[in-house]
KERO-721947 format. One record per residue: residue in three letters; chain; residue number from 1; x, y, z of N, C-alpha, C in turn. Coordinates in pm, whole numbers. Layout:
PT_res_chain_n_n_xx_n_yy_n_zz_ca_xx_ca_yy_ca_zz_c_xx_c_yy_c_zz
PT_ala_A_NUM_X_Y_Z_X_Y_Z_X_Y_Z
...
This chain:
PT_res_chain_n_n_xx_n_yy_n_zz_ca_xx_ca_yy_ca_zz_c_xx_c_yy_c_zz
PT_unk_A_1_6339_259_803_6341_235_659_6222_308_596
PT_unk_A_2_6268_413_497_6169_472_408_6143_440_296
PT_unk_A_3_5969_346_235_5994_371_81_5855_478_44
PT_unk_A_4_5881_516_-60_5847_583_-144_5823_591_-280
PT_unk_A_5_5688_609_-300_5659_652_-437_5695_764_-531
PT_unk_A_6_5813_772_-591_5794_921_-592_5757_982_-797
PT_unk_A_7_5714_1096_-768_5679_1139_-891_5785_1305_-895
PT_unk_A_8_5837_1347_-978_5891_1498_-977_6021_1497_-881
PT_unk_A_9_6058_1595_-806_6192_1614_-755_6181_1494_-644
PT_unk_A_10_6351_1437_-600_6351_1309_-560_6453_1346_-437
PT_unk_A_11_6470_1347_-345_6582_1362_-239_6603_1279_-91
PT_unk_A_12_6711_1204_-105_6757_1147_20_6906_1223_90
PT_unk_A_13_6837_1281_202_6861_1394_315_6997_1304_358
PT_unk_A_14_7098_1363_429_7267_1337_488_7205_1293_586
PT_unk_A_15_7258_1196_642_7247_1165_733_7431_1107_796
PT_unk_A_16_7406_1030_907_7551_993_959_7619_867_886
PT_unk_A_17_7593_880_746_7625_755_718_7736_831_669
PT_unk_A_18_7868_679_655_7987_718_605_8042_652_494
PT_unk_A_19_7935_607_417_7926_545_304_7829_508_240
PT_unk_A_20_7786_530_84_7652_455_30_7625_364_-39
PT_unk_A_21_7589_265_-88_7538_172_-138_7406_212_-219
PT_unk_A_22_7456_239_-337_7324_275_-410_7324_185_-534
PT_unk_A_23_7193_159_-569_7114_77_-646_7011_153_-742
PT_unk_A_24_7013_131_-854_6973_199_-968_6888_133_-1088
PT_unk_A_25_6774_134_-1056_6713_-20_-1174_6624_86_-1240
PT_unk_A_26_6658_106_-1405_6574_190_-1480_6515_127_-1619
PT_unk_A_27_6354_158_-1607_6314_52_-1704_6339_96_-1844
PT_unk_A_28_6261_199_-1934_6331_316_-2037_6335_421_-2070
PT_unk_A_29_6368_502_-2177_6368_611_-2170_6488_655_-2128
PT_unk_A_30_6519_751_-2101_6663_881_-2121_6681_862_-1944
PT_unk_A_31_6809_851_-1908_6865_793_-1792_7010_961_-1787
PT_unk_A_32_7013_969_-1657_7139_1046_-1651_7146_1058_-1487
PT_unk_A_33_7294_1001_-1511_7325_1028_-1370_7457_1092_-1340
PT_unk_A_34_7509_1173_-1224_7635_1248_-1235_7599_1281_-1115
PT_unk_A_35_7735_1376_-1076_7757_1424_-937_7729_1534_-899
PT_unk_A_36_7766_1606_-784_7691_1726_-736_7583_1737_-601
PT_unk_A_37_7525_1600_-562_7427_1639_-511_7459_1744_-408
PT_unk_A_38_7375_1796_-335_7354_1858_-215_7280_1757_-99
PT_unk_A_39_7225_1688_-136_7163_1559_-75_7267_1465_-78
PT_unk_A_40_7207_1378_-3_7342_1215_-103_7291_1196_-157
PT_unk_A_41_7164_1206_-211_7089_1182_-377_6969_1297_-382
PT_unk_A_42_7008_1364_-499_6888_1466_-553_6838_1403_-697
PT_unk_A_43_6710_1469_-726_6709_1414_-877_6585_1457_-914
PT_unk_A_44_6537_1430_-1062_6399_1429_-1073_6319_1316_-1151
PT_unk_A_45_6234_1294_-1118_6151_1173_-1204_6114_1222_-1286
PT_unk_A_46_6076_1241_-1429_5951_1317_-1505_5876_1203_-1607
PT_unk_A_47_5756_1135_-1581_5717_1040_-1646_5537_1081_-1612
PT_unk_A_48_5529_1003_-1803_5391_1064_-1808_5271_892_-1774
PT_unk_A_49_5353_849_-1682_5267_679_-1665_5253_701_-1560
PT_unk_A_50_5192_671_-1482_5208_676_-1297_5215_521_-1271
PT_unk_A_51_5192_425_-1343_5258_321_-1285_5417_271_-1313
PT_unk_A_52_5438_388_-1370_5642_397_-1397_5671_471_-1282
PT_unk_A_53_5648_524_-1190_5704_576_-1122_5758_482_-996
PT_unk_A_54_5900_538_-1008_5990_457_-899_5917_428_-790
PT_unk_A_55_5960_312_-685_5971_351_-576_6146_371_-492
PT_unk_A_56_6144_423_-430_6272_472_-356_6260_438_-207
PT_unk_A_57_6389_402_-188_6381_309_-45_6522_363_9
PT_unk_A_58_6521_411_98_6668_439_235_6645_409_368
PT_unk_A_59_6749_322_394_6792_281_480_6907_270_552
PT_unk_A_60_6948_312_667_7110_305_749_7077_239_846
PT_unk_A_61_7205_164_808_7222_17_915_7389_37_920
PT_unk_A_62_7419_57_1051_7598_36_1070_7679_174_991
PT_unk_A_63_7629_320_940_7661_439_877_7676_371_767
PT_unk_A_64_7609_292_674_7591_280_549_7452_260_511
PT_unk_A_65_7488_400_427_7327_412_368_7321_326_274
PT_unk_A_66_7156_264_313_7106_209_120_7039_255_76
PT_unk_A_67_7050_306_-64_6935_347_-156_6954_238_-277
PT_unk_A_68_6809_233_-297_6712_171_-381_6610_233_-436
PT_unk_A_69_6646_229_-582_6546_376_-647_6494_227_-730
PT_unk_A_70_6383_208_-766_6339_74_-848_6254_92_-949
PT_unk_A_71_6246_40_-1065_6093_123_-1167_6076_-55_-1238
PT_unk_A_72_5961_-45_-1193_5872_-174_-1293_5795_-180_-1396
PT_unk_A_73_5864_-199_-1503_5846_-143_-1635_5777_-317_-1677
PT_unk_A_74_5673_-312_-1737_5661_-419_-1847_5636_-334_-1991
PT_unk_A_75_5670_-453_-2075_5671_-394_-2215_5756_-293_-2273
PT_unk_A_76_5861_-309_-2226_5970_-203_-2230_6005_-101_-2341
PT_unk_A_77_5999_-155_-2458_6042_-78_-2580_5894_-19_-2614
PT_unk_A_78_5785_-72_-2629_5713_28_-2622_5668_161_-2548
PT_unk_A_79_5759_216_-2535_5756_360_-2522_5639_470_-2604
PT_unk_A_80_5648_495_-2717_5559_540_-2799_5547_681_-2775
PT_unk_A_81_5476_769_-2741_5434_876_-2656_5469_840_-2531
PT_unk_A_82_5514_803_-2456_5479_765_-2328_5636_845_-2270
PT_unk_A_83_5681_902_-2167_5796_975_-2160_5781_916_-2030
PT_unk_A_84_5944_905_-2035_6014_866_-1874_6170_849_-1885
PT_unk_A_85_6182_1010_-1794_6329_1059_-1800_6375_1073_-1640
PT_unk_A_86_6478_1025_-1633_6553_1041_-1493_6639_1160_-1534
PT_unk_A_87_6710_1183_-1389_6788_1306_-1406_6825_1320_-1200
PT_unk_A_88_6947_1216_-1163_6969_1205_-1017_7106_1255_-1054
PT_unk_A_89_7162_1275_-933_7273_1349_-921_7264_1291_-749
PT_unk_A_90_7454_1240_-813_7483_1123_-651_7620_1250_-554
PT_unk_A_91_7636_1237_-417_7677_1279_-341_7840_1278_-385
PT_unk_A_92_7945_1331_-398_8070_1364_-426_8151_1335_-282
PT_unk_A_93_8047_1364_-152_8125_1385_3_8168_1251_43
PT_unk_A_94_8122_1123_28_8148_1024_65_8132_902_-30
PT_unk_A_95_8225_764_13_8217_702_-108_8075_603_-129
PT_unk_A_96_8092_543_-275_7967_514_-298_8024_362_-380
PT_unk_A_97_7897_279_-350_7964_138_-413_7814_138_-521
PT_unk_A_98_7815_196_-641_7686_166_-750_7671_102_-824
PT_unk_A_99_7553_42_-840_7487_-47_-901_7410_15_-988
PT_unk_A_100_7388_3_-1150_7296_86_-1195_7255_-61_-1326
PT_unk_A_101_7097_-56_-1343_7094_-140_-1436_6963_-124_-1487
PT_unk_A_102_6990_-106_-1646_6895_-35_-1742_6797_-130_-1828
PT_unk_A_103_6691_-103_-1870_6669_-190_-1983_6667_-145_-2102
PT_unk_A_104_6558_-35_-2178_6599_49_-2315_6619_147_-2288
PT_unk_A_105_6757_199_-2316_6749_344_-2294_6887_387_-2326
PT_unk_A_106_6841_504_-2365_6974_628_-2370_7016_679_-2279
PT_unk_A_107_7171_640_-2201_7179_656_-2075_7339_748_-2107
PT_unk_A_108_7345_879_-1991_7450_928_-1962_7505_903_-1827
PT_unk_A_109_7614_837_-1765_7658_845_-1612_7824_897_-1648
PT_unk_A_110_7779_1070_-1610_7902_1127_-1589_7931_1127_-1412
PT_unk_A_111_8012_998_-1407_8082_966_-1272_8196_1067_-1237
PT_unk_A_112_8240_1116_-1304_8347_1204_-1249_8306_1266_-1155
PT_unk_A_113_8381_1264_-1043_8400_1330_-892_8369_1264_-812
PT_unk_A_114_8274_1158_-843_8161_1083_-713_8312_1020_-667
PT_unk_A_115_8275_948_-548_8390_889_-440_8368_749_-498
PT_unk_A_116_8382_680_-589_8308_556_-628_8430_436_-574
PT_unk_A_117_8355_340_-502_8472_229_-460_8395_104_-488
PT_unk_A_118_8327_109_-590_8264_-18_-711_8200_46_-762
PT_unk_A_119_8200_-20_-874_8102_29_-1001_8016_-128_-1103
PT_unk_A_120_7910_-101_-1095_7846_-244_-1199_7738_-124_-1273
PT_unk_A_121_7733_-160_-1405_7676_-158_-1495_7636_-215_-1615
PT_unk_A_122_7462_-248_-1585_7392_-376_-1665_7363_-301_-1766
PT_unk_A_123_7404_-290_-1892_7269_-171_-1984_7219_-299_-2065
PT_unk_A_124_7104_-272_-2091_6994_-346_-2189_7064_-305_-2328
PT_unk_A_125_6942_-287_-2371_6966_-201_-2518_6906_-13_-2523
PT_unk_A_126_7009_17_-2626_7062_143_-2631_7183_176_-2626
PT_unk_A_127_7185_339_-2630_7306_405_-2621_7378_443_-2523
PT_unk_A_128_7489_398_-2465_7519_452_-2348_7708_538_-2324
PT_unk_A_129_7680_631_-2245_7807_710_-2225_7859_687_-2080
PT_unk_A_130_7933_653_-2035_8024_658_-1942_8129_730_-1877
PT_unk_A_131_8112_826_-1836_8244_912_-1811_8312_895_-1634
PT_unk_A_132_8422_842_-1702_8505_817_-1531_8655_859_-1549
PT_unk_A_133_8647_985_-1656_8762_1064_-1633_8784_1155_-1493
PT_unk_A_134_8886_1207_-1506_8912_1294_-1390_9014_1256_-1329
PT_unk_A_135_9029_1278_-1197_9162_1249_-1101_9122_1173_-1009
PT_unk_A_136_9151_1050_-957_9080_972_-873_9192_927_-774
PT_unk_A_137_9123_948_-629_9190_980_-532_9190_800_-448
PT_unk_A_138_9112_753_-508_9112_582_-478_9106_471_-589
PT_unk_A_139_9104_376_-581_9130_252_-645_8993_211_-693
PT_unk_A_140_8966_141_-769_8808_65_-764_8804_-28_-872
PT_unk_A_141_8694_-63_-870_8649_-171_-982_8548_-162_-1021
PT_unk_A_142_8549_-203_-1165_8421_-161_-1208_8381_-291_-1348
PT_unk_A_143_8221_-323_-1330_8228_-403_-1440_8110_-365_-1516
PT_unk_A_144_8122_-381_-1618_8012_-409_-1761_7928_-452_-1830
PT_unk_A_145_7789_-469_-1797_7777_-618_-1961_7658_-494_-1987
PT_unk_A_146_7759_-497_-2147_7661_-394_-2237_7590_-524_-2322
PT_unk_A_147_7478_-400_-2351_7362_-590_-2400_7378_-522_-2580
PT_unk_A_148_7264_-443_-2638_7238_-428_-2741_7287_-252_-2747
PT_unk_A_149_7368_-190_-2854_7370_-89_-2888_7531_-16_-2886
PT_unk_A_150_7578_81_-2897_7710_148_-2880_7699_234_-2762
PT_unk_A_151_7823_186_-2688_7875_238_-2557_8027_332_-2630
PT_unk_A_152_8016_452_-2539_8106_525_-2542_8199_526_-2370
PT_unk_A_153_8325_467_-2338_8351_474_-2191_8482_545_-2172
PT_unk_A_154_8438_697_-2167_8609_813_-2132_8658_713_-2000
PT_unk_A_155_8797_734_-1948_8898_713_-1876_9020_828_-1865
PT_unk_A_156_9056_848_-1733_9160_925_-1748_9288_855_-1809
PT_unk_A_157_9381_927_-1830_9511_943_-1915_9599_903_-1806
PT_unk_A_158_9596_961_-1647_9685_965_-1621_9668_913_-1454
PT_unk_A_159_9536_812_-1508_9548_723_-1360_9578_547_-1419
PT_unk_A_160_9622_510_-1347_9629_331_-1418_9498_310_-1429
PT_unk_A_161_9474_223_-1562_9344_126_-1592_9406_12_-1729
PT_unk_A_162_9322_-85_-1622_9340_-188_-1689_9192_-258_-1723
PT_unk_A_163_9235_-297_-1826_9090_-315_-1956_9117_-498_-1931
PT_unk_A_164_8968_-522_-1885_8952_-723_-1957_8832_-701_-2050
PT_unk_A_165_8805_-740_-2109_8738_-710_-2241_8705_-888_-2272
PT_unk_A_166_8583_-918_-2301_8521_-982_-2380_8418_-954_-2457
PT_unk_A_167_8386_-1030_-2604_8326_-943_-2674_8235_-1094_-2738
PT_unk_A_168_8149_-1041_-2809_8018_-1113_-2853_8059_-1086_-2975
PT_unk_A_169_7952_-1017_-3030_7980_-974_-3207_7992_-830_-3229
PT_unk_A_170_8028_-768_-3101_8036_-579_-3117_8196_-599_-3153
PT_unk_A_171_8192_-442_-3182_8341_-390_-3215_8367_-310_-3103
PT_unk_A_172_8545_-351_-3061_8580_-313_-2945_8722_-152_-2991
PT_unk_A_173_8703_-42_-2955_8790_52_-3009_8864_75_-2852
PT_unk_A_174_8995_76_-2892_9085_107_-2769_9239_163_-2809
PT_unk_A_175_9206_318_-2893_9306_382_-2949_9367_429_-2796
PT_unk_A_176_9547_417_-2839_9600_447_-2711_9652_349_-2605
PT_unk_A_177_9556_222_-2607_9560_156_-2506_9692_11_-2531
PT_unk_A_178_9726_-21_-2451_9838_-126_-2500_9758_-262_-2499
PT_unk_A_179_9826_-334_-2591_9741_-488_-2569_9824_-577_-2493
PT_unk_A_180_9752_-683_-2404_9856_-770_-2324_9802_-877_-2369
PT_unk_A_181_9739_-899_-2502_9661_-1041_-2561_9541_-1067_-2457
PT_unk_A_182_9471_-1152_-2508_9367_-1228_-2448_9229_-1092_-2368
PT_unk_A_183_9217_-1023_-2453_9160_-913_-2423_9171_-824_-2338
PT_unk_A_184_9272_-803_-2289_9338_-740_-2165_9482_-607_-2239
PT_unk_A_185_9385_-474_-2197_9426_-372_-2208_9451_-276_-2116
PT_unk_A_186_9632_-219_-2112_9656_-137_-1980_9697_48_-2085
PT_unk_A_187_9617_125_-1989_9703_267_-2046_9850_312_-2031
PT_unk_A_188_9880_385_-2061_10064_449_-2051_10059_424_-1924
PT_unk_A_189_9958_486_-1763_10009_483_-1671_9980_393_-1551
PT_unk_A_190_9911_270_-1646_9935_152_-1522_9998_105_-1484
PT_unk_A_191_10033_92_-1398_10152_-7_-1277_10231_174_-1230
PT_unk_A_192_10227_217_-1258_10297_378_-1209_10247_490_-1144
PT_unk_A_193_10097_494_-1101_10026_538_-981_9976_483_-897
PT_unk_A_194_9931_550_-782_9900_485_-679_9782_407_-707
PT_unk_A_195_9651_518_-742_9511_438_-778_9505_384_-916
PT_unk_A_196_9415_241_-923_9397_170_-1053_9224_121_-999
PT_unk_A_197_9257_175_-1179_9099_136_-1221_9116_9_-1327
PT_unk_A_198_8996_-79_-1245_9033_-227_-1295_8882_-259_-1371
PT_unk_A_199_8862_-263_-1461_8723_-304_-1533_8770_-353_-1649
PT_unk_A_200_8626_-452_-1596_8568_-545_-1704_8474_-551_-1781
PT_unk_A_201_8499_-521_-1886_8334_-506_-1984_8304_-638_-2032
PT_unk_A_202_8190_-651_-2065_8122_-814_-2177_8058_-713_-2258
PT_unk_A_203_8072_-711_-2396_8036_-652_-2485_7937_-766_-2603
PT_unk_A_204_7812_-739_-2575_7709_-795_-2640_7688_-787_-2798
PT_unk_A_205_7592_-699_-2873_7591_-650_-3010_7611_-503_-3032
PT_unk_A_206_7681_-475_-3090_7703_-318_-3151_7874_-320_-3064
PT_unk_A_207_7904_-151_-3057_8043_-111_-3030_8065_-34_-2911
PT_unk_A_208_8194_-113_-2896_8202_-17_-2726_8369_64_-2747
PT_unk_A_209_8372_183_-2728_8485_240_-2755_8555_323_-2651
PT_unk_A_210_8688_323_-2615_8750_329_-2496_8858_490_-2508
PT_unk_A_211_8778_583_-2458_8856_706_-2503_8917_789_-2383
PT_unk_A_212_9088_777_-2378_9133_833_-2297_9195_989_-2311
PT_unk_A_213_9146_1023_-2165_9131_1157_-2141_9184_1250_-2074
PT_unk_A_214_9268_1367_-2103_9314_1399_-2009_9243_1443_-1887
């Protein structure tokens, strides 16, 4: 088991694992995560605090890797001058069960391609984008609780997803999508492909809007 402090470029090396388990706790500031690595995780830290800087932890037990990237933020919204931007990029070769959970921040996770076979996402407050369009070659689940701010979450067109939706006092947009009452929304092609994407959002204050894609 490795942890690490890290500051600047971030990388956990392939190893024989045949699956990952990654964990994602970001305190604030500008968040982005997407696919590509060359690693099973590349990335960079860039923060001007040195007591914001992550620590990062991997471990394989049984060919499942864990990563644990962690940042201990007090005083969160005060930001001010103070900068702290992520920028990881997760492995596409094998699947991944992620956990990602924010406190203020402007966050992008363009998921398209990753092998994802769970998905949780905590956001605090802020803005956040979601992209889990594309062609998806497995099934998964994925859940939500947006806290304070407007979420944007693409979906493909032409894989099944089915929407449970609860809402606080945000506004929920789901042009396209069919209603089955009781907050439960399916696209044109659920129940008619093989893979389904099953998520659940809790929608806190502000708007979360559901845009399908080819």
């Amino acid at each position: 088991m490795k942890t690490d402090r890290v500051s600047g470029a971030l990388a956990i090396e392939k190893d024989d694992a045949k699956s990952l388990e990654i964990d994602i706790d970001f305190g604030a500031g500008d968040l982005l995560i997407e696919g590509g690595a060359t690693n099973w995780v590349d990335g960079d830290i860039d923060t001007n605090v040195k007591k914001w800087l992550p620590s990062v932890m991997y471990k394989n037990k049984r060919e499942i890797g864990y990563v644990e990237i962690e940042q201990n933020m007090k005083g969160l919204s005060a930001l001010g001058n103070k900068r702290n931007n992520w920028n990881v990029q997760l492995t596409n070769e094998i699947p991944v069960n992620l956990d990602v959970e924010m406190g203020v921040s402007d966050a992008e996770l363009n998921l398209s391609g990753i092998q994802l076979s769970q998905l949780s996402v905590d956001a605090g407050v802020g803005d956040t984008t979601i992209n889990l369009s594309g062609d998806w070659q497995e099934s998964f689940d994925a859940e939500f609780e947006l806290g304070v701010g407007d979420a944007k979450i693409r979906l493909p067109q032409e894989t099944g997803v089915k929407l449970s939706v609860s809402k606080g006092i945000g506004s929920v947009g789901t042009k396209g999508f069919i209603s089955k009452g009781k907050g439960v929304y399916v696209n044109e092609a659920y129940g008619k492909t093989d893979t389904t994407i099953h998520l659940k959002v809790d929608v806190g204050v502000g708007g979360v809007e559901f845009l399908l894609v080819e």
